[in-house]
N, C-alpha and C positions, 0 to 999 in steps of 0.2 A: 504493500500500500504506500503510496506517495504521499511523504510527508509535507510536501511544500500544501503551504496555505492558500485560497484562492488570493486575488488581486480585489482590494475592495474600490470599488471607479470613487473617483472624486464629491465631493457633498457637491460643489457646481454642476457638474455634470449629471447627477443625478435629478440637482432642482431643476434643471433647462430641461432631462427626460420628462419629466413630471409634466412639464408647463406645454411640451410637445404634444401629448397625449392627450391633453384636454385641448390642445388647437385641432387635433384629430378627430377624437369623439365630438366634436361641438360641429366641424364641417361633416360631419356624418361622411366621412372618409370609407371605402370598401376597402376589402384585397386585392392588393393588385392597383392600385391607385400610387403615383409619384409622390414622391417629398422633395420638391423646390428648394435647395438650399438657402438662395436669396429673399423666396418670399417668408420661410421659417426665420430666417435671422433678423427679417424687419419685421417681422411680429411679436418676438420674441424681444428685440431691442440689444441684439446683442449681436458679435462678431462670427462669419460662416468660421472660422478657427473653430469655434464653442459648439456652435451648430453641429459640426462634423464628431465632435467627440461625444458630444449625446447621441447622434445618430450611430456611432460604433457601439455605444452602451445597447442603446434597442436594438442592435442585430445581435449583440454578443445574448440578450436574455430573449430573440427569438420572436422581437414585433418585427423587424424590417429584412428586408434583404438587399444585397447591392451587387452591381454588376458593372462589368466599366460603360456599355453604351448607352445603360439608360438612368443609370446612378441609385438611389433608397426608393423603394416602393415597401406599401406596406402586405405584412402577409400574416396577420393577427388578426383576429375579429374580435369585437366589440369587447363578448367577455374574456376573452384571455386580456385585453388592455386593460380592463377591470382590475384581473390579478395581477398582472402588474403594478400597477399604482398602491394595488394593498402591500407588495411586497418592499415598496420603498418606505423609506425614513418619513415620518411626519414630520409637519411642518415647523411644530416648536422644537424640534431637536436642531433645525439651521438654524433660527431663530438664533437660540441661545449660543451656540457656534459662534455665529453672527455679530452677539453682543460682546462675546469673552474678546473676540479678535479687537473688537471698534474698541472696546475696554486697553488692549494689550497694546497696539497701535498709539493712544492717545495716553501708554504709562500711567493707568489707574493699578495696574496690578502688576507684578515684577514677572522678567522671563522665565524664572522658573515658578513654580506653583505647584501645591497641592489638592486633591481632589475636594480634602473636607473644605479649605479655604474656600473654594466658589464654590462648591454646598451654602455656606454659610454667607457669602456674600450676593449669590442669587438666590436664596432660600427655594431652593429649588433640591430633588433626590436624588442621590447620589448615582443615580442611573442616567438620571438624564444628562449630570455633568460628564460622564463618562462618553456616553454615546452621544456629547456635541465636540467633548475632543479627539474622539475617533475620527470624526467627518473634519478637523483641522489636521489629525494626522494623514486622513489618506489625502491629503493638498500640500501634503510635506511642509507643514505649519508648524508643528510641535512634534516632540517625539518623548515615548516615553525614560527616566533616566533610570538608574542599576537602584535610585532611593525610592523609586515609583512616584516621585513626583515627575511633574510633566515641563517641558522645557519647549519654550518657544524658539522659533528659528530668528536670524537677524532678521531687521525688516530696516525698511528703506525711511526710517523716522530721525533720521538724525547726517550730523553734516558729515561725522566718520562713515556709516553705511552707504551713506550715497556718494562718497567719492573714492572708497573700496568697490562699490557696484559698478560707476564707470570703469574704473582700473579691472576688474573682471570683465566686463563685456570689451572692451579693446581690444584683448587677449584673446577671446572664447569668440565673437564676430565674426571677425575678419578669420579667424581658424575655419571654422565651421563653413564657410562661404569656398575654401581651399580643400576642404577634405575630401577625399579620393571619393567620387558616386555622387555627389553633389545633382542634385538634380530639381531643379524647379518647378512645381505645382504649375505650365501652364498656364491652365483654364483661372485658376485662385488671381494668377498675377495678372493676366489680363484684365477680371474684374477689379482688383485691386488698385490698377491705375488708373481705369477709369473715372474709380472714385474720386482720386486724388485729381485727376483732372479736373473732375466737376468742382472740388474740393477748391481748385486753383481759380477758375473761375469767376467765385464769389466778390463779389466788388471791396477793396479793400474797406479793413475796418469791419466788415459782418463776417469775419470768420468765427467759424462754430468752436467751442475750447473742447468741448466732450468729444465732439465728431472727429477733431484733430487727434485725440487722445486714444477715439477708438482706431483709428488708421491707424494710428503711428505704432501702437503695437501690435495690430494685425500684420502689418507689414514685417515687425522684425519674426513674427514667429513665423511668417509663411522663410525666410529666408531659414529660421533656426530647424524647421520641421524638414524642409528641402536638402539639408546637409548630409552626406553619406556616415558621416559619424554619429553612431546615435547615442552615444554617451553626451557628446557636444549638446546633438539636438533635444534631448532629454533634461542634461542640466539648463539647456538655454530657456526651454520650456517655462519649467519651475520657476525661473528666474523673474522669467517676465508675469509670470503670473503674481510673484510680488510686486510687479509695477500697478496692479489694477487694484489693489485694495484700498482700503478708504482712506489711508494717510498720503496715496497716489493721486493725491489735486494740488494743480499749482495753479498759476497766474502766466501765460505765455502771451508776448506781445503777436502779433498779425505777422507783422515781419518775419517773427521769427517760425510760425507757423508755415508760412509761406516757404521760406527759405529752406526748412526741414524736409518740407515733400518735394520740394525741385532736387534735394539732395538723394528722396529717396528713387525719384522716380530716375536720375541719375546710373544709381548704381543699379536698378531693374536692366537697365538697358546695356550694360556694362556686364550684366550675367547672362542677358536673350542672345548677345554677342559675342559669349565664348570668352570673357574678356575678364576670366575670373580675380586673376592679379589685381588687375584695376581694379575692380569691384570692393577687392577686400583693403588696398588702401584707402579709397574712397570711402569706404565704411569708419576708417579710421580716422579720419578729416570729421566726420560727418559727425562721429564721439566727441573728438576732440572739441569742437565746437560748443555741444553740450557742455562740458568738462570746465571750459573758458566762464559758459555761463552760471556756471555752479554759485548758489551764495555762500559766504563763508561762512556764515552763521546759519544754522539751523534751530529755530527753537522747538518747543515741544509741540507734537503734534503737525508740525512743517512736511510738508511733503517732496518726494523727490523731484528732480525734474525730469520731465520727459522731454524728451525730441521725436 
């Protein structure tokens, strides 16, 4: 008998399955019917990056199928989508997730922690504290330590984390853009630039900060996902997935919003072109920039910056 443990998907990935599923039952969806990436992801309000990994979640548990020509269709009916939903996490178990991290983030509670302590500070069961730091350990948030207290990971809340963070992605980038199999998502990047194009567009002064914020990491993960190293692609992953949580809001001038996607759309062109070298110093211009605009101060609760 194999002792290895299943893989538990991410508390995200699993709320975005959730929220799928009632966009499905609600359009009275058959078998055998498409799943639109783009129309699921502006429903949802969130990046096809996200999109796609809830859709791996529902084929891995047997609502979806896929295929390269005609991509997720569904192949569940009604009530097995039912048993699904019962077999997910409720909803105050993210909730509280939710809170410890926005709590951990803003330094109400130290990085390492015990179970009874958020017992007693969310008067809440010891069950439930448990299974809200499971769904931050399977996000690589916390992990358990050898005193069975729980320890959080760095996060991107301060001036040291964020100028360690650019110093790791300078490194890890421009690698992962070079590594042997490198291969670009196509269909992703095409629509990807599109965006930006539209994105560019905008008459200066109305650019959007969230829609900026959601590009700019859709972009770096379709780059970090495309990489033939999947250790690279894997930690870049995680990484960025620290850039989206709530201490992950800043203040970005237009200009500089601007200036970020001519950089990204840059290096797109520098990789559809075989021109991987360039590509990956260009990526590093494109850090370093960021890096320039760093503030030097960080106070609590400050967030990193994006580019």
């Amino acid at each position: 008998m194999s002792s290895e443990k299943p893989v538990r998907p991410k508390s995200n990935h699993i709320e975005l399955a959730k929220k799928l599923i009632d966009i499905v039952s609600a359009k009275g969806m058959s078998v055998g019917d498409r799943l639109p990436e783009k129309y699921f992801a502006d429903q949802c309000g969130v990046s096809r990056t996200l999109i796609r990994s809830a859709f791996k979640l529902l084929k891995e548990r047997g609502v979806l199928d896929w295929k390269e020509e005609v991509g997720y269709t569904l192949i569940a009916s009604s009530h097995d989508l039912l048993d699904f939903q019962d077999g997910l996490p409720a909803a105050s178990e993210s909730a509280l997730a939710d809170q410890i991290l926005l709590d951990r983030t803003a330094r109400r509670i130290a990085q390492s922690v015990s179970v009874s302590a958020l017992t007693r500070r969310y008067n809440v069961t010891r069950q439930r504290v448990l299974s809200a730091l499971q769904k931050l350990q399977s996000d690589d948030l916390v992990s358990q330590s050898a005193s069975q207290s729980w320890v959080f990971q760095t996060l991107l809340d301060n001036a040291d984390s964020i100028k360690e963070s650019l110093e790791y992605r300078l490194v890890a980038e421009p690698a992962a853009i070079l590594a042997n199999g490198f291969k670009l998502h196509q269909q992703l990047a095409v629509s990807l630039r599109k965006q930006i194009e539209s994105f560019l567009k905008v008459p200066v002064g109305g650019a959007d900060l969230q829609l900026f914020i959601q590009q700019d990491v859709e972009f770096h993960l379709l780059l970090a996902t495309s990489s033939g190293n999947r250790f690279l692609a894997d930690s870049l992953t995680n990484h960025h997935r620290l850039r989206q949580l709530p201490n992950a809001r800043i203040s970005l001038t237009d200009f500089r919003m601007r200036q970020a996607h001519m950089e990204h759309l840059e290096i797109l062109t520098m990789i559809e072109s075989g021109q991987f070298d360039a590509a990956a110093d260009m990526m590093k211009v494109h850090l370093r920039l960021s890096q320039s605009l760093r503030p030097s101060t960080v106070n609590r609760g400050s967030p990193p910056l994006f580019k």
